[in-house]
Chimera marker file (.cmm) of the C-alpha trace (Angstrom):
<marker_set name="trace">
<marker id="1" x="27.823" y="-40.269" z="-13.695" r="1" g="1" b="0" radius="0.5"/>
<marker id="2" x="27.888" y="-37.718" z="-11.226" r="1" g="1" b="0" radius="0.5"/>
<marker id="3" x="28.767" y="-37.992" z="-7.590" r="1" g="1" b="0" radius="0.5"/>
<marker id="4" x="29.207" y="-36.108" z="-4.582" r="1" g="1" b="0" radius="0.5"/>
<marker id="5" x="31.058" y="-36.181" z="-1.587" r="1" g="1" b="0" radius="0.5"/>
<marker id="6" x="28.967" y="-35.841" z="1.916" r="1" g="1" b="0" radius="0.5"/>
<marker id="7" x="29.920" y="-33.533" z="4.089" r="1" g="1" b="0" radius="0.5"/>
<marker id="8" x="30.076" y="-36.321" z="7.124" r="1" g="1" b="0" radius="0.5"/>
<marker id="9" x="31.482" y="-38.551" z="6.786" r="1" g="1" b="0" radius="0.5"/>
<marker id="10" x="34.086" y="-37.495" z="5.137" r="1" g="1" b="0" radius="0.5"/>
<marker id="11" x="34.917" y="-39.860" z="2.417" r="1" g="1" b="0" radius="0.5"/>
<marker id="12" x="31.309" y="-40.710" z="1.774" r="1" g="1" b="0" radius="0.5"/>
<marker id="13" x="30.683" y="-40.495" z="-1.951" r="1" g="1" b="0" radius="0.5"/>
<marker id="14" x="26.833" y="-40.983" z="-3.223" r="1" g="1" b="0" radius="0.5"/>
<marker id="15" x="24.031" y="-39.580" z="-5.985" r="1" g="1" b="0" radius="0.5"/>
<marker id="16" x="21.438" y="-37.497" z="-5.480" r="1" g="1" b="0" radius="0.5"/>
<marker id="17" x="19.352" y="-38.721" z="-2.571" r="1" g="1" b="0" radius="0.5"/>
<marker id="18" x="16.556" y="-37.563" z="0.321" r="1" g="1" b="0" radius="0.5"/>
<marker id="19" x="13.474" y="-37.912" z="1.880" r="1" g="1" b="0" radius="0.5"/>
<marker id="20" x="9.610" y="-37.542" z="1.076" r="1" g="1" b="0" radius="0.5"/>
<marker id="21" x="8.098" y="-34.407" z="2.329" r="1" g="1" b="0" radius="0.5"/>
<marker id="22" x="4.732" y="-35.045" z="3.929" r="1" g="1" b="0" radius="0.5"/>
<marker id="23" x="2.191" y="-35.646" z="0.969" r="1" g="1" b="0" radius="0.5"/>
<marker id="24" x="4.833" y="-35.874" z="-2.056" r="1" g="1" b="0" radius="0.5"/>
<marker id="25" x="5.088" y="-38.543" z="-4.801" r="1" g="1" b="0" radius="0.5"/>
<marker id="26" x="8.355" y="-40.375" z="-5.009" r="1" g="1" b="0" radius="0.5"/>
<marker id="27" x="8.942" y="-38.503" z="-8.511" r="1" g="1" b="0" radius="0.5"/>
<marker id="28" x="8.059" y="-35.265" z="-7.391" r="1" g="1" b="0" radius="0.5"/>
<marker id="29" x="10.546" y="-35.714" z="-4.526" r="1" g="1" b="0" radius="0.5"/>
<marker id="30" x="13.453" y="-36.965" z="-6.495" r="1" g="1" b="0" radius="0.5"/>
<marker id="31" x="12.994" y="-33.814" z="-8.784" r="1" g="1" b="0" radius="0.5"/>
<marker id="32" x="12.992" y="-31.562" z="-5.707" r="1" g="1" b="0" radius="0.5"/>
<marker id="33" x="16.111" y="-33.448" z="-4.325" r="1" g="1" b="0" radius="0.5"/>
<marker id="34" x="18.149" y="-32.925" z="-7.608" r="1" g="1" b="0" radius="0.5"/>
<marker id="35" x="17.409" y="-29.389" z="-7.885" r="1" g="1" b="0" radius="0.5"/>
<marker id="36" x="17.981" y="-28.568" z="-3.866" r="1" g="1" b="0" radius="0.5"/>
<marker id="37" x="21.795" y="-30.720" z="-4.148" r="1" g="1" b="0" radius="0.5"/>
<marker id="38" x="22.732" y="-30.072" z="-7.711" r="1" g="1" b="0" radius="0.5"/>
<marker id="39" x="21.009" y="-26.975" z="-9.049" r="1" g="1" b="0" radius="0.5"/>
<marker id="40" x="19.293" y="-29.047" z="-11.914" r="1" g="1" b="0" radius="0.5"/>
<marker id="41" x="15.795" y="-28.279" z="-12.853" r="1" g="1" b="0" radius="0.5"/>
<marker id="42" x="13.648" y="-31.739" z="-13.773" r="1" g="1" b="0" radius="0.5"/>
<marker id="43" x="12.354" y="-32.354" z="-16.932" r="1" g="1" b="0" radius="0.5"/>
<marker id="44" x="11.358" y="-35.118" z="-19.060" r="1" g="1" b="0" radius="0.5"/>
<marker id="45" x="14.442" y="-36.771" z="-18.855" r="1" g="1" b="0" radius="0.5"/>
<marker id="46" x="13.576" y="-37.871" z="-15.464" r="1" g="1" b="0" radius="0.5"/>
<marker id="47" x="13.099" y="-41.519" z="-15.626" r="1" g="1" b="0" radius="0.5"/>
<marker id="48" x="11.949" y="-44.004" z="-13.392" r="1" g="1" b="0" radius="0.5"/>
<marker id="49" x="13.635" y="-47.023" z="-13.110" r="1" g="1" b="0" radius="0.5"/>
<marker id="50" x="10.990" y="-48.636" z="-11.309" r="1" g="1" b="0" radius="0.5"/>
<marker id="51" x="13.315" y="-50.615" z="-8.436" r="1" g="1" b="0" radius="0.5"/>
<marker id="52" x="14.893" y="-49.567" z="-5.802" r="1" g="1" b="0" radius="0.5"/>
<marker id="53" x="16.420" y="-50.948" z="-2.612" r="1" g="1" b="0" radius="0.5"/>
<marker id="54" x="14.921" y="-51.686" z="1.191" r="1" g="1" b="0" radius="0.5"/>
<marker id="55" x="17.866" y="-51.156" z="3.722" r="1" g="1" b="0" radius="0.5"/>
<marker id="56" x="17.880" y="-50.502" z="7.432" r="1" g="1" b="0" radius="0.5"/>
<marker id="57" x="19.028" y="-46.957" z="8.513" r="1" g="1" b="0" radius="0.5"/>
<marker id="58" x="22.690" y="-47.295" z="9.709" r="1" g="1" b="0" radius="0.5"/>
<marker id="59" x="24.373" y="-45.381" z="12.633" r="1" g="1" b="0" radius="0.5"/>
<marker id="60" x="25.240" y="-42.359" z="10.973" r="1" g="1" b="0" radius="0.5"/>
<marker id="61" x="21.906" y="-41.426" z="10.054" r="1" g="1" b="0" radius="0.5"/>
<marker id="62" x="19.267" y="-42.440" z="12.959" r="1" g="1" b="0" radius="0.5"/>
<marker id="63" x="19.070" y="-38.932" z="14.350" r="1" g="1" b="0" radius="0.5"/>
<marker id="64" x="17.544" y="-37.908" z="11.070" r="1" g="1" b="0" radius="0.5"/>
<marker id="65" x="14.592" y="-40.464" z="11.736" r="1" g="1" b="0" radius="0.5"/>
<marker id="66" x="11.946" y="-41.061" z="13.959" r="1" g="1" b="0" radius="0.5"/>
<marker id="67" x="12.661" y="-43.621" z="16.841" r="1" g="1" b="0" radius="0.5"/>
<marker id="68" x="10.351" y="-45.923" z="15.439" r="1" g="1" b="0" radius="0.5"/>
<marker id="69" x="11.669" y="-45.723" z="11.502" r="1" g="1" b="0" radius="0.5"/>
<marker id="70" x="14.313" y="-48.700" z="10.973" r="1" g="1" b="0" radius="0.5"/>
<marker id="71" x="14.552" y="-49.064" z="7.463" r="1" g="1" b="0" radius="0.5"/>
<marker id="72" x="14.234" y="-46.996" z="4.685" r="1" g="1" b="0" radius="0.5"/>
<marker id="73" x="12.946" y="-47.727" z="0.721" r="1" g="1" b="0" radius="0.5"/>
<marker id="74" x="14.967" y="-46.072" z="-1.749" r="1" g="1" b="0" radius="0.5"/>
<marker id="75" x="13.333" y="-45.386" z="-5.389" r="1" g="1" b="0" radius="0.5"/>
<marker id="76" x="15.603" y="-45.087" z="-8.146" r="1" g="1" b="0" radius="0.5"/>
<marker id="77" x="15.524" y="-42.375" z="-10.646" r="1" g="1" b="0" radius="0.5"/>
<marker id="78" x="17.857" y="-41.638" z="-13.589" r="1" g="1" b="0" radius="0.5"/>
<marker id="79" x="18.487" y="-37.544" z="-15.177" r="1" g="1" b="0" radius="0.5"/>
<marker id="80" x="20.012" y="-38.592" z="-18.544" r="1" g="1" b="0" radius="0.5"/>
<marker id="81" x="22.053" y="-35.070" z="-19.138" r="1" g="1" b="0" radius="0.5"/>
<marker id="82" x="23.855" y="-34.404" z="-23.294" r="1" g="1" b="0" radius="0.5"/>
<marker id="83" x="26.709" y="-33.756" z="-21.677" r="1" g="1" b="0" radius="0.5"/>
<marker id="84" x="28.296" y="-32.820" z="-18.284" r="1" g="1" b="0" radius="0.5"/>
<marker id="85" x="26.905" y="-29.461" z="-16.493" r="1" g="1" b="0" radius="0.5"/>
<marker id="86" x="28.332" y="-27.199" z="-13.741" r="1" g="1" b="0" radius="0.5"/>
<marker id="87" x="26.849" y="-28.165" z="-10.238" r="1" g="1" b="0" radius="0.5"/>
<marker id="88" x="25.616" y="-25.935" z="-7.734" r="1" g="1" b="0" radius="0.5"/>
<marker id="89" x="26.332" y="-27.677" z="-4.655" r="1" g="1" b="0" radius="0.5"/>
<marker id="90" x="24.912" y="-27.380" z="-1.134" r="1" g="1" b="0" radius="0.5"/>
<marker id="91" x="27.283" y="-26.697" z="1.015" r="1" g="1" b="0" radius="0.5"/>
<marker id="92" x="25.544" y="-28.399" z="3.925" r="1" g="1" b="0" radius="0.5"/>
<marker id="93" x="25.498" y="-31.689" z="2.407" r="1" g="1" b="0" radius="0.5"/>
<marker id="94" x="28.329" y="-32.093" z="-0.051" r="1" g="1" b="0" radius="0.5"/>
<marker id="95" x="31.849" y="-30.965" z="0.298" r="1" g="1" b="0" radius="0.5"/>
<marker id="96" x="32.424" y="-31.430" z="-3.536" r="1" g="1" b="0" radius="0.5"/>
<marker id="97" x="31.159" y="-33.604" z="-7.153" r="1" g="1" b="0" radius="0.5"/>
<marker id="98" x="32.642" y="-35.251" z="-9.367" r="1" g="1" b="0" radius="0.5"/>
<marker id="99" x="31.678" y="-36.817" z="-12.467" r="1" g="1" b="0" radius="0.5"/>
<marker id="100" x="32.560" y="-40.128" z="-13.355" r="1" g="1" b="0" radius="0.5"/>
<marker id="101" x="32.295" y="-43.220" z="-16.086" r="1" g="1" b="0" radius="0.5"/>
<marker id="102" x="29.897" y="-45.246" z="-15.050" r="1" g="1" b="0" radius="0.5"/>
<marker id="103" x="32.853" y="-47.989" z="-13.902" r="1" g="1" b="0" radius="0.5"/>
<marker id="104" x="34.444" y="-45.587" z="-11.873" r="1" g="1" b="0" radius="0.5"/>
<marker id="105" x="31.371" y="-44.546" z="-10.402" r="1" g="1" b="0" radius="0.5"/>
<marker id="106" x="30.609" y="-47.888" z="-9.709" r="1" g="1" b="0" radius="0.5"/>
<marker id="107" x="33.628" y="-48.406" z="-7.624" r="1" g="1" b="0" radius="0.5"/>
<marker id="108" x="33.481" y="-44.733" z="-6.067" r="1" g="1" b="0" radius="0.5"/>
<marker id="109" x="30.224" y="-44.805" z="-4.853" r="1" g="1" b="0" radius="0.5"/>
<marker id="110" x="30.246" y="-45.667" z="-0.690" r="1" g="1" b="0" radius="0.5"/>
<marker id="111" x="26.507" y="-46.920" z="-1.101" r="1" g="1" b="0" radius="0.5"/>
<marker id="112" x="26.105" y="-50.562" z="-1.705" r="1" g="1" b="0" radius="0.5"/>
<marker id="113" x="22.417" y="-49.038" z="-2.550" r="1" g="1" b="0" radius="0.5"/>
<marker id="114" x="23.949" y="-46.652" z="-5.265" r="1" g="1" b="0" radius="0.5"/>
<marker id="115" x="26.312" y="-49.047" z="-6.635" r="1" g="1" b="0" radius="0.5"/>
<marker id="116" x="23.252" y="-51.420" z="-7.244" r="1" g="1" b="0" radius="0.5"/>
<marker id="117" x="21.698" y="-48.519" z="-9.007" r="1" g="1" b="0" radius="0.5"/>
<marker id="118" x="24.311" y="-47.966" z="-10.796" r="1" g="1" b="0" radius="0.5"/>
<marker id="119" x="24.522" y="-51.779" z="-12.052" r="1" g="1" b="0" radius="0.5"/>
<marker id="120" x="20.978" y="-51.584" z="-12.886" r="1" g="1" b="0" radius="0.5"/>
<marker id="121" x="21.430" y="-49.014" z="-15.046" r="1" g="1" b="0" radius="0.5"/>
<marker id="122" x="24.509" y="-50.713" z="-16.900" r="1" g="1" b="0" radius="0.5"/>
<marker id="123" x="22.518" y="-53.860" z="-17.078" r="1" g="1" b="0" radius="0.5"/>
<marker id="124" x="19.533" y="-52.177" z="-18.760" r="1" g="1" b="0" radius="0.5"/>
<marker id="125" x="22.117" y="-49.757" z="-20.837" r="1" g="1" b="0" radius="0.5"/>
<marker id="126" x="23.792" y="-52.640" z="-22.245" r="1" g="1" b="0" radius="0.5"/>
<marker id="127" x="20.440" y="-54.867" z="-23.372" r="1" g="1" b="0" radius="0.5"/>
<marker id="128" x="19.084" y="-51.362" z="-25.300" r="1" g="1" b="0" radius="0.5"/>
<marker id="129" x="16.450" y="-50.738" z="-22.642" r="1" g="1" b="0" radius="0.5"/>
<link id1="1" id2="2" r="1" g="1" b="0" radius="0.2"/>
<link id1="2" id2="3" r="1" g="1" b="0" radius="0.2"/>
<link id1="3" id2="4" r="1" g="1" b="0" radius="0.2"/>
<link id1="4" id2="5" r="1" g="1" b="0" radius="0.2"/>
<link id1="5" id2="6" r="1" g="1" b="0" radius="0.2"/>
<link id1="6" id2="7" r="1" g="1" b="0" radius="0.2"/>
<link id1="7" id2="8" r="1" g="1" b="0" radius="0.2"/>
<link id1="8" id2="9" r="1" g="1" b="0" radius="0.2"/>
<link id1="9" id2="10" r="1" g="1" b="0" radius="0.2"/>
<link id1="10" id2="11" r="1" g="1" b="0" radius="0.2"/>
<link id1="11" id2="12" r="1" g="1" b="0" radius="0.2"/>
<link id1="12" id2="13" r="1" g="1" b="0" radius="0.2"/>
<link id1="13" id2="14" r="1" g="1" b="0" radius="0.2"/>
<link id1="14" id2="15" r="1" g="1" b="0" radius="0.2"/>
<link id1="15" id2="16" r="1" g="1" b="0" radius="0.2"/>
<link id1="16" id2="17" r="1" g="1" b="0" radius="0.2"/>
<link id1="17" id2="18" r="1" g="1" b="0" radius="0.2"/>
<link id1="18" id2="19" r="1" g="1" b="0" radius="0.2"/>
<link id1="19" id2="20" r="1" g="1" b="0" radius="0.2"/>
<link id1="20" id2="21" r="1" g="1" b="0" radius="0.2"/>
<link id1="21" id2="22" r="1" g="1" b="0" radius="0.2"/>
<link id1="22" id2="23" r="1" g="1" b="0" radius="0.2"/>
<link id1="23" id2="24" r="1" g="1" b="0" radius="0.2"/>
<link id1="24" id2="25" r="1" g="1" b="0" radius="0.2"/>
<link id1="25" id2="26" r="1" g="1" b="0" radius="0.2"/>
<link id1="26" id2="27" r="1" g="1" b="0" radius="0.2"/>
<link id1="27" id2="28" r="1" g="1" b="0" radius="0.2"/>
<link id1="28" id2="29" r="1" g="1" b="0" radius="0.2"/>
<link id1="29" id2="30" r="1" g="1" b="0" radius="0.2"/>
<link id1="30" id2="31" r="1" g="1" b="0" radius="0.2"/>
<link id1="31" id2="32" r="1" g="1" b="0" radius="0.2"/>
<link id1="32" id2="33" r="1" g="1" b="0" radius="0.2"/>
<link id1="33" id2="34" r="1" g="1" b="0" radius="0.2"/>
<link id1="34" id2="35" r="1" g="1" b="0" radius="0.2"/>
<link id1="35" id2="36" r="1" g="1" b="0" radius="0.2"/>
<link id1="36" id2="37" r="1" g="1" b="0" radius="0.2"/>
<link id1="37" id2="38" r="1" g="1" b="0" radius="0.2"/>
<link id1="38" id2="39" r="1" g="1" b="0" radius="0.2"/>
<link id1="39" id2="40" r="1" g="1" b="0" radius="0.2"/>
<link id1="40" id2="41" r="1" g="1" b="0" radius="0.2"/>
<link id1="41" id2="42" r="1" g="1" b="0" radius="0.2"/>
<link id1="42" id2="43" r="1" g="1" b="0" radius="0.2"/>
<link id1="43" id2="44" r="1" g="1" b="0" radius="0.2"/>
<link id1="44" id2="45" r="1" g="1" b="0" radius="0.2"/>
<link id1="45" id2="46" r="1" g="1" b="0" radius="0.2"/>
<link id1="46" id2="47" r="1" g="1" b="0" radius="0.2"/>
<link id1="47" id2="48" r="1" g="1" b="0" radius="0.2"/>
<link id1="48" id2="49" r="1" g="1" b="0" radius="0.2"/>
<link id1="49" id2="50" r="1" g="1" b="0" radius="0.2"/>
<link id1="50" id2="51" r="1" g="1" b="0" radius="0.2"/>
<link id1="51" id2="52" r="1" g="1" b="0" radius="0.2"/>
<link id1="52" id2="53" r="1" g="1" b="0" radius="0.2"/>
<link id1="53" id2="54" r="1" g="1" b="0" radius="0.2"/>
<link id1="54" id2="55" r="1" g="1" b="0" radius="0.2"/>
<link id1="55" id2="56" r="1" g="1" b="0" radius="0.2"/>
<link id1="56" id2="57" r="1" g="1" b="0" radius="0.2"/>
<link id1="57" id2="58" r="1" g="1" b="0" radius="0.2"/>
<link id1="58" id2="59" r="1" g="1" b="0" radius="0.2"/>
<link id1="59" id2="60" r="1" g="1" b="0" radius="0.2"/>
<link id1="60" id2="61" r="1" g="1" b="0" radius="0.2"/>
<link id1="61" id2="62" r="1" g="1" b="0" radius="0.2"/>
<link id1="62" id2="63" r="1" g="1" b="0" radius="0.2"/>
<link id1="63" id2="64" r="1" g="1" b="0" radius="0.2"/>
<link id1="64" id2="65" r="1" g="1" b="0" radius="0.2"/>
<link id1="65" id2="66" r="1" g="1" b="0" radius="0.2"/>
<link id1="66" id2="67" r="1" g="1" b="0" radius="0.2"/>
<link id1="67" id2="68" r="1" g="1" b="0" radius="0.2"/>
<link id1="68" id2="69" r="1" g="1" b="0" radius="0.2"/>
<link id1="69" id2="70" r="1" g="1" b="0" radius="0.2"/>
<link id1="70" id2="71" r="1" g="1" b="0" radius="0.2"/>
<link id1="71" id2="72" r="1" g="1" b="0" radius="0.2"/>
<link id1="72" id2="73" r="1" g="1" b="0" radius="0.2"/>
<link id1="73" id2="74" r="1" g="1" b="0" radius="0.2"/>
<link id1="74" id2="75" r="1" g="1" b="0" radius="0.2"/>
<link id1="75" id2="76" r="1" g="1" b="0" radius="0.2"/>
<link id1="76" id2="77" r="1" g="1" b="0" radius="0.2"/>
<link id1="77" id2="78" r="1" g="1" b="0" radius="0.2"/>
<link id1="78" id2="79" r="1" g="1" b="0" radius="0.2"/>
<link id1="79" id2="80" r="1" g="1" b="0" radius="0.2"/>
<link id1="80" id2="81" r="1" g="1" b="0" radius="0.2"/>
<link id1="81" id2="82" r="1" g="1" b="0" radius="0.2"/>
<link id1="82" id2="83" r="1" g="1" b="0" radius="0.2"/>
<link id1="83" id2="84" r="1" g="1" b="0" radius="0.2"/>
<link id1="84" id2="85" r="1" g="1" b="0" radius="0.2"/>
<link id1="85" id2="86" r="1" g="1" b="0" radius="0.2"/>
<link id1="86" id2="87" r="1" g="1" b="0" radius="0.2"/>
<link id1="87" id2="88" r="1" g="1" b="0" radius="0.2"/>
<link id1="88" id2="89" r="1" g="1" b="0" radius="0.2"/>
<link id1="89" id2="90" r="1" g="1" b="0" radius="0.2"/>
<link id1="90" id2="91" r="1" g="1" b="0" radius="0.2"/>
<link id1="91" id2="92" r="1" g="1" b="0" radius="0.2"/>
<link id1="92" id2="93" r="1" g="1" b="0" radius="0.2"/>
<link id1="93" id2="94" r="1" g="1" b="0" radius="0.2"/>
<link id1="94" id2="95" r="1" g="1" b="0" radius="0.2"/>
<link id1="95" id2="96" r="1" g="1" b="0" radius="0.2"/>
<link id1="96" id2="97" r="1" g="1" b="0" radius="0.2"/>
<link id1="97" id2="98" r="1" g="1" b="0" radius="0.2"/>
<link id1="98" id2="99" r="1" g="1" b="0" radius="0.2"/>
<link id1="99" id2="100" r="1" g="1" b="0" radius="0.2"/>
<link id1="100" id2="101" r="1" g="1" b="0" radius="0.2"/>
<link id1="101" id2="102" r="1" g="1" b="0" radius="0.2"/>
<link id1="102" id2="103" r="1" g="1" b="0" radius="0.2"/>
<link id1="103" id2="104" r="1" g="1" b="0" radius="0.2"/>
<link id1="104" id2="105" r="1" g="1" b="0" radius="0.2"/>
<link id1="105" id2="106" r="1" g="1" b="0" radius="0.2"/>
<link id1="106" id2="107" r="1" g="1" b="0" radius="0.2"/>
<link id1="107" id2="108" r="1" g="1" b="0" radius="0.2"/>
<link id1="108" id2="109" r="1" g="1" b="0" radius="0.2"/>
<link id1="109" id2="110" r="1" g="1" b="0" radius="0.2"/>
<link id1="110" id2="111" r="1" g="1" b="0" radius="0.2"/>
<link id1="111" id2="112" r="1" g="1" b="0" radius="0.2"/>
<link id1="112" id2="113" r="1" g="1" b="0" radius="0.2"/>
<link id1="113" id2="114" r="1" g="1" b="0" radius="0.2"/>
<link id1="114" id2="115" r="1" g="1" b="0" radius="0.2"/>
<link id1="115" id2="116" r="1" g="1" b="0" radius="0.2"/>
<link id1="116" id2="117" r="1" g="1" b="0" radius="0.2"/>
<link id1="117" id2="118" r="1" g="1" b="0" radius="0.2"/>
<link id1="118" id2="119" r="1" g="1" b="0" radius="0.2"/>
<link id1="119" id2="120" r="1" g="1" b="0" radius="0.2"/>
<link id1="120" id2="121" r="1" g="1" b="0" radius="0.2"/>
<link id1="121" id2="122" r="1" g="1" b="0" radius="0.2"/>
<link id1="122" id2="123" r="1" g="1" b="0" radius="0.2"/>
<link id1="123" id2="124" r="1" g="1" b="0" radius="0.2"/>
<link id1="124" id2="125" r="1" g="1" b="0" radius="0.2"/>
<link id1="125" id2="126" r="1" g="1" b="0" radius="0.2"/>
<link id1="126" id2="127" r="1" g="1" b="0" radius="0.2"/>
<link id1="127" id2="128" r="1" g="1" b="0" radius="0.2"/>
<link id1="128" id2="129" r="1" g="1" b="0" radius="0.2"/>
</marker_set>
């Protein structure tokens, strides 16, 4: 599983993530976000997992939001890859990646959000889904 390290704060490992652009789907944006932080063009191996996670925005990231935005609804996509790839990072957002087995990932990851993803995925892995 791949991970990368936010620029601020330092420390902060996480998956691909970011934000709807006025009038996008949620599928269209998580294909936009994996090519703008990893350099990966979308495809059919683009799945939905159809969950996600409702959080409120913490500290760190407020300025990012408008004033009256307090919580934020994550959608949860999975790029199934044949093997590991070279990523083209951006520099503004990630300091470096690193790709992981699914355990260490799990225990890497700083997001409670991603590390339910991450479970979700090994749940539905492990029952053939």
């Amino acid at each position: 599983m791949l991970l990368m390290e936010r620029t601020r704060p330092h420390g902060f490992w996480q998956s691909v993530t970011g934000s709807l652009e006025w009038d996008e789907t949620v599928a269209a944006a998580a294909a936009r976000e994996l090519r703008e932080e990893t350099g990966l063009w979308a495809d059919h191996r683009l799945i939905s997992l159809n969950k996600g996670a409702r959080f409120p925005i913490v500290s760190p990231w407020r300025a990012r939001y408008a004033p009256n935005v307090r919580f934020n609804q994550e959608h949860w996509f999975l790029y199934e890859l044949p093997a590991r790839r070279t990523i083209t990072l951006n520099a503004a957002e990630h300091r470096q990646y690193r790709w992981f087995p699914a355990r260490e990932a799990l225990r890497r990851a700083t997001s409670w959000a991603n590390r339910s993803a991450i479970r979700h995925w090994m749940a539905k892995r492990q029952l053939g889904a």
